[in-house]
N, C-alpha and C positions, 0 to 999 in steps of 0.2 A: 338811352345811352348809346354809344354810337362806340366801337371794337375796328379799330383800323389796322388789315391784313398786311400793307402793302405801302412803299414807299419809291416802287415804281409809277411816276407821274401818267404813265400811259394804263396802269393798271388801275388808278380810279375812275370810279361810274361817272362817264357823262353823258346825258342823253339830249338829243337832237331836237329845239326847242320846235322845231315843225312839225317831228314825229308827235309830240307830246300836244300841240293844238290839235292836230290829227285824230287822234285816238282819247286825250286826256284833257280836254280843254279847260275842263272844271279845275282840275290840278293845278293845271299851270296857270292860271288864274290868283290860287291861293299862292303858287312860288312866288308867283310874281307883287302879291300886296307882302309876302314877311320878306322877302328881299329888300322892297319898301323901305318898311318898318326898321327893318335893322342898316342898311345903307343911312338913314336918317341918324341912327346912333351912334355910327361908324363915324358921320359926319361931325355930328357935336363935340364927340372926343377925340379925334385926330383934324382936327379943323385944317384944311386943304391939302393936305397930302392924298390926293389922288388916284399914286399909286398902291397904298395900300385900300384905299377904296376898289379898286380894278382890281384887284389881290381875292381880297376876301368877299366879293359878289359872288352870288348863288348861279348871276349867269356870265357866262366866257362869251363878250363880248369878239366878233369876226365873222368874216363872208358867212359862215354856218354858224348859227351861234346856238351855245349849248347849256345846258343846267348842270352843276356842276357838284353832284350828289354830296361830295366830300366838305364842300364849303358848308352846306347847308347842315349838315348832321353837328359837323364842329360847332355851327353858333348858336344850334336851340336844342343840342342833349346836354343834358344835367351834367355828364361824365363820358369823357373820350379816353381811352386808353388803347398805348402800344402791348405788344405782346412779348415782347422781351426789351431786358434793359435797355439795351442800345438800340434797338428802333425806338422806343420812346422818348429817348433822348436826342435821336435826328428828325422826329414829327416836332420837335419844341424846339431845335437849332435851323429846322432845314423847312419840314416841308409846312408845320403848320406856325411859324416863327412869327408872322403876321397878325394870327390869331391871338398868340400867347402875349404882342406886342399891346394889343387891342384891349384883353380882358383885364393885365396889371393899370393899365390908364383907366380901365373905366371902375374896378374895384376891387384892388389888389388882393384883398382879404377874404373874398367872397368866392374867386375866381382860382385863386393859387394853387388849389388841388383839382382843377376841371381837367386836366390832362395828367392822367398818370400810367404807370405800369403795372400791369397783370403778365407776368409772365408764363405763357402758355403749360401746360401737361397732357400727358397723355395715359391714360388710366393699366394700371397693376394688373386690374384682373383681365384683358384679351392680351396684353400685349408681353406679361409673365407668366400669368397662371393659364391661359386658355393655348399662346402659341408652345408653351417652353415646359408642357407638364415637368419634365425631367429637371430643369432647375427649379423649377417649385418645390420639388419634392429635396432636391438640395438644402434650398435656404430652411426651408420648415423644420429638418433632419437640425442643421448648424444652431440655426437659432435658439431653436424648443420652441416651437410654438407656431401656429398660422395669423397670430395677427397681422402679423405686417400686411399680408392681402388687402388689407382695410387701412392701414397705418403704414405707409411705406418707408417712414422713417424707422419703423422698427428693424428692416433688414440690413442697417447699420451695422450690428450685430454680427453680421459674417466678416467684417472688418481682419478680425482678428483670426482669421481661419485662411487669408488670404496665402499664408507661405505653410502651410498644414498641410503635408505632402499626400494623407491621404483624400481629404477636401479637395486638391490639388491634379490626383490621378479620378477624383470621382467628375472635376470640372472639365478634364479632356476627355473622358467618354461620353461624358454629356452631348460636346460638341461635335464629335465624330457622330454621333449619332443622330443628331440635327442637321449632319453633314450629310449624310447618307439620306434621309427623306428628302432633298434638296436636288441629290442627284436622280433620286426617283421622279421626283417633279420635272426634272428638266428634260429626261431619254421621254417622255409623256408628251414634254409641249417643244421642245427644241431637238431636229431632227442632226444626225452626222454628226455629234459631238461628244465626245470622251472626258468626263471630267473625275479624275480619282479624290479619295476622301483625305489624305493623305498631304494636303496643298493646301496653301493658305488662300481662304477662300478673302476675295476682295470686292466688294458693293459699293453700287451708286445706283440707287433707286428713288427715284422722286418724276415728278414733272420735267419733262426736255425743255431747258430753258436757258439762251445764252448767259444770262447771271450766274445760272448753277453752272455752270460750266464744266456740262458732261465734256465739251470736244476738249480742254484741256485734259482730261480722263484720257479721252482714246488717243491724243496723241502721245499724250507718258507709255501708254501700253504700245504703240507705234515704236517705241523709242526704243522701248526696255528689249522689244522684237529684233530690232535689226543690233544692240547692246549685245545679245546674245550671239546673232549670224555671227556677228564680227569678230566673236572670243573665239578662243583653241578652245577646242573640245575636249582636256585635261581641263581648263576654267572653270567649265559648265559645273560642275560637281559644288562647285562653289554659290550659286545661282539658286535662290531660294523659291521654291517653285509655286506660280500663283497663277486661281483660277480670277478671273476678272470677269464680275457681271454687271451688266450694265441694265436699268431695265427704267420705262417710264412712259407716258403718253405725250402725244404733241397734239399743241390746239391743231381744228384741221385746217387754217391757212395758212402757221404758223411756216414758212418754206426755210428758215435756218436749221428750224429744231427738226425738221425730217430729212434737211441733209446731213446732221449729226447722227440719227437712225441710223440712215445709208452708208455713211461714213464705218460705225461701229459694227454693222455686218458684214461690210465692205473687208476690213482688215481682218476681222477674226475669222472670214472665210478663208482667207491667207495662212494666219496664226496655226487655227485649227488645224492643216492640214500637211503641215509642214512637220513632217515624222522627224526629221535632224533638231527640232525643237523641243517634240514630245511634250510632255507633262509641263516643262519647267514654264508655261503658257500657253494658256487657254484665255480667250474673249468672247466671250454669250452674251447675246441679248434677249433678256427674257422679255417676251413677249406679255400684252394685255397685263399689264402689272395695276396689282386689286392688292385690296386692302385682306381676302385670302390667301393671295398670292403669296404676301407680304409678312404673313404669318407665320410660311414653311421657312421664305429667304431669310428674314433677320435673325433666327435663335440659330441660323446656319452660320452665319458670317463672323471672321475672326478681324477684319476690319472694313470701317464701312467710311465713306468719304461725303465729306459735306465743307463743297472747296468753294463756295459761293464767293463773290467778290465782294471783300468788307464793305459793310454800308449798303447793300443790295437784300438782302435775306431779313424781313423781319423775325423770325424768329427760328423756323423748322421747330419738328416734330419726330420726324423718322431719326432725328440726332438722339432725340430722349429714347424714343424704344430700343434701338442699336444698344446706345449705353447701357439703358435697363438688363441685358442681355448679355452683357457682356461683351461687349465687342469694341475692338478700340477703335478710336474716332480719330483721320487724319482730316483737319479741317482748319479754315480760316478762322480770324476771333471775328464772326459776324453772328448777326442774332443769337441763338439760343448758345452756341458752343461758347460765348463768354462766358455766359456763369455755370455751365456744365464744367469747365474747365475750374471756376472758382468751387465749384464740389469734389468732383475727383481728382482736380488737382493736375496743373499742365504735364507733370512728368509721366503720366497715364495717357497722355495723349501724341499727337504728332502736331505741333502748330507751326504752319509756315506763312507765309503772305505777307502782304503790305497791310497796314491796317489805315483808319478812313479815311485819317490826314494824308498819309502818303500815298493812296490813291487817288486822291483830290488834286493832291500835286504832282503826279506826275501824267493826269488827263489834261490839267493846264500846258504841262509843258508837250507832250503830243497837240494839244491844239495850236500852238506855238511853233510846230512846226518839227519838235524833235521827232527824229524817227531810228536811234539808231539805240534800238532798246529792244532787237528780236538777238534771244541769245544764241549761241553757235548752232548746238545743239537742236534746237528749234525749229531752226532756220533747213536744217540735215534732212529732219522730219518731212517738212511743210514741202518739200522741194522732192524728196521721195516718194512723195503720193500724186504729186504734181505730175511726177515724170511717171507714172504707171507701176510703182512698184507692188500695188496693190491692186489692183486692175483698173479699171476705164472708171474714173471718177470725177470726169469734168466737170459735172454739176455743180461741185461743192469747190472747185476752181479758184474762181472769185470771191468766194466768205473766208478761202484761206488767203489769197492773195490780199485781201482790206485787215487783214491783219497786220499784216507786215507795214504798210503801206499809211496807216495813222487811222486808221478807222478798229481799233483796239478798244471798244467803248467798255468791254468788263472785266480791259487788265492781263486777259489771258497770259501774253507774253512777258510783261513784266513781272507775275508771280511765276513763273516756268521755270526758273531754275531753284526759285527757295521750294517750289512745291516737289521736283526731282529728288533734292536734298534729303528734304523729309520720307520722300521713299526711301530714301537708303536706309534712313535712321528705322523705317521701317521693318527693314530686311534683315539689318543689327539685331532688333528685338526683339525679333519671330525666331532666328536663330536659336537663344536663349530661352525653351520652354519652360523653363518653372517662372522667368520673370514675368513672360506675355501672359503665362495663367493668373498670377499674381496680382497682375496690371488685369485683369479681367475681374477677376473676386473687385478689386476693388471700384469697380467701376460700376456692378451691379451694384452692392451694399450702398456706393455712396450718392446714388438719385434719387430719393426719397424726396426731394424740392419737384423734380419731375414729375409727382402722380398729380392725376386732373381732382384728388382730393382737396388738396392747398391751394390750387387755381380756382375752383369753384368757391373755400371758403372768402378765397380772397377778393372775388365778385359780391360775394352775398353780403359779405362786410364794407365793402367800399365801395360797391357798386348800388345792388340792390334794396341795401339796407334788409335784408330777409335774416329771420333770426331762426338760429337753430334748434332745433329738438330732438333727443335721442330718442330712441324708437325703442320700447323695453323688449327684451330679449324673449325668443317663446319660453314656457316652463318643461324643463325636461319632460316631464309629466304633467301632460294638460289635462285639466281637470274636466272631470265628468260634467251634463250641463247641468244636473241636478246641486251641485256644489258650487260650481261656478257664479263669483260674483257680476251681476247683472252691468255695475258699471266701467269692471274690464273687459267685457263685452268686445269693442271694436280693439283692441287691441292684439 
């Protein structure tokens, strides 16, 4: 069975069909007869359409020609699945369209379920009960009970404790106090920076990667920066004070995603430092960001961003623990946040963006030649760092300037003013503490869909074919060996 990550065309395995005689000659021997084989079937059921023959070959015929790992997995595993609805749904319109054209011709009834969705989790017990003791010890207290640890749909149950002002004041110390190991971690690994517990803390932690679109991140905090210089200091009072972390690793050739790095220490060197700002903005980048690391940041954060370009992101992950957690989600409808959003429900959430039709259409009309789609404000930005307002950052010069310019390949500027928007709506919210704790209760209790318990089952059932069996519980009191029956032995 074959579990496809990724629906970036440059993110599937290709390998170098000269590396592979080089080192694997036997290998590609055998690619090369079920390539054969199946090219021959391809043939009899699509009788001269060519293109889809060039389509669905194992090898990418050109000057370098390569084996084309993703083709090969799709024609001879029993079960291919996406990891959230909507990537599974653009591998069967977009990227494996071919495939699925090929299997309904050759035997609709046999074939119809070969590609389906498993959509991703992430497991209850490190990501609630190992990083978050303190709401563990919440939900156990609400509920009566610890099953949920094992049954995550049980912590549904806190549902109704969400406006329960004492539930309520025990879910804000919770989080100050999550808050506080947070700032401990950071005066440890981030040197010259003052972050009070007191401020809404704000995360973007994943992989550096222009899909996810950290730099739309750092230029809204760019923005929100100089939104502040510009007000009367009677304003400021009104200005809801946020700490902004950014944190994540880049491939090491990867030269965009380490000018977004540069970029994010770049300004927050500025941020940080600027006393007439104080509190009301701070920008960190946490450095070496681990799945430890990860542990202290996310039971910290009061919201966390997953702004990927709709149609980019199969699924995420760091979206279900955030949520698990309690922490509100401002994010696009792209992989997982669609049906995180059909759990807790979009009024729990911040949702801005274009969704994949209307990113599809308006990359035609930029390739067309539109260019007047960078919004004022943007433009303020992009032109303020250009000119040195943050210090000497030529490097990163030219990946701002191809934005403006039609080289916008993931949207950034066209979501820029729905994604500002929803900061507001953000600031609205936080304002209002009994609604954002509220909007938190329910966010935990309702991701019970999100444990890797219901992912797994739903592998074993429709993947695997592996059948379960409950494992009997020990005896309070285990019996002596002289009592002990011999054939529950291995139990």
């Amino acid at each position: 069975s074959y579990t496809n990550h990724t629906v970036l065309p440059e993110a599937l395995e290709k390998w170098d069909v000269a590396l592979l005689q080089k080192l694997l000659p036997r290998h590609l021997d055998i690619i090369y007869l079920l390539n054969h084989n199946f090219m021959q079937s391809v043939g009899k059921v699509c009788p001269g359409n060519w293109d889809i023959m060039r389509n669905l070959s194992f090898i990418e015929e050109g000057e370098s020609k390569k084996v084309r790992m993703a083709n090969m997995c799709v024609a001879i595993c029993h079960k291919v699945n996406g990891v959230a609805a909507l990537h599974s749904e653009i591998l069967k319109k977009s990227l494996f369209k071919d495939f699925v054209e090929y299997f309904n011709k050759l035997d609709y009834n046999k074939y119809k379920d070969k590609l389906i969705n498993i959509t991703n989790g992430v497991t209850p017990r490190r990501w609630v009960v190992c990083a978050n003791p303190i709401m563990t010890s919440i939900i156990t207290k609400k509920v009566g009970h610890s099953d949920w640890i094992i049954d995550y749909e049980k912590a549904r149950d806190l549902e109704k404790f969400a406006k329960d002002p004492e539930t309520q004041q025990e879910w804000a110390e919770m989080k100050k106090s999550n808050k506080m190991r947070l700032i401990k971690w950071v005066k440890a690994n981030v040197p010259n920076v003052d972050i009070q517990p007191d401020v809404m803390f704000d995360v973007l932690v994943k992989r550096i990667h222009e899909y996810k679109r950290q730099l739309m991140n750092v230029l809204y905090v760019a923005h929100r920066y100089l939104w502040i210089k510009e007000m009367k200091p009677q304003d400021r009072a009104n200005v809801v004070p946020r700490a902004v972390f950014i944190g994540g690793k880049a491939a090491p050739g990867y030269e965009n995603a380490k000018k977004v790095i540069k970029l994010v220490n770049a300004i927050g060197n500025v941020i940080n430092n600027d006393q007439e700002v104080g509190k009301l903005l701070k920008l960190v980048f946490l450095p070496n960001y681990s799945v430890s690391s990860a542990q202290v940041i996310i039971p910290a954060a009061d919201l966390s961003q997953h702004i990927s370009t709709a149609g980019t992101e199969a699924s995420g992950t760091s979206n279900m623990k955030f949520a698990m957690n309690g922490c509100l989600i401002i994010g696009t409808l792209d992989g997982a946040n669609v049906e995180i959003k059909e759990e807790i429900k979009e009024e729990n959430m911040f949702i801005f963006g274009a969704d994949v039709n209307a990113i599809n259409g308006f990359k035609q009309r930029m390739k067309d030649g539109f260019r007047d789609y960078v919004p004022g404000r943007l433009k303020y930005v992009i032109n303020s760092i250009i000119n040195g307002r943050f210090g000497n950052l030529s490097e990163a010069h030219a990946m701002l300037k191809a934005l403006m310019e039609g080289a916008d390949q993931y949207c950034l500027c066209w979501d820029f003013d729905s994604y500002s928007n929803a900061q507001g709506r953000v600031d609205a919210c936080y304002k209002n503490q009994q609604e954002w704790i509220s909007k938190s209760i329910l966010s935990t209790a309702r991701c019970g869909k999100f444990s890797t318990d219901r992912t797994i089952r739903e592998y074993a059932d429709r993947v695997w074919n592996a059948k379960s069996y409950s494992i009997p519980k020990p005896n309070a009191k285990p019996a002596s060996p002289e009592t002990q029956d011999p054939k529950s032995a291995d139990c």
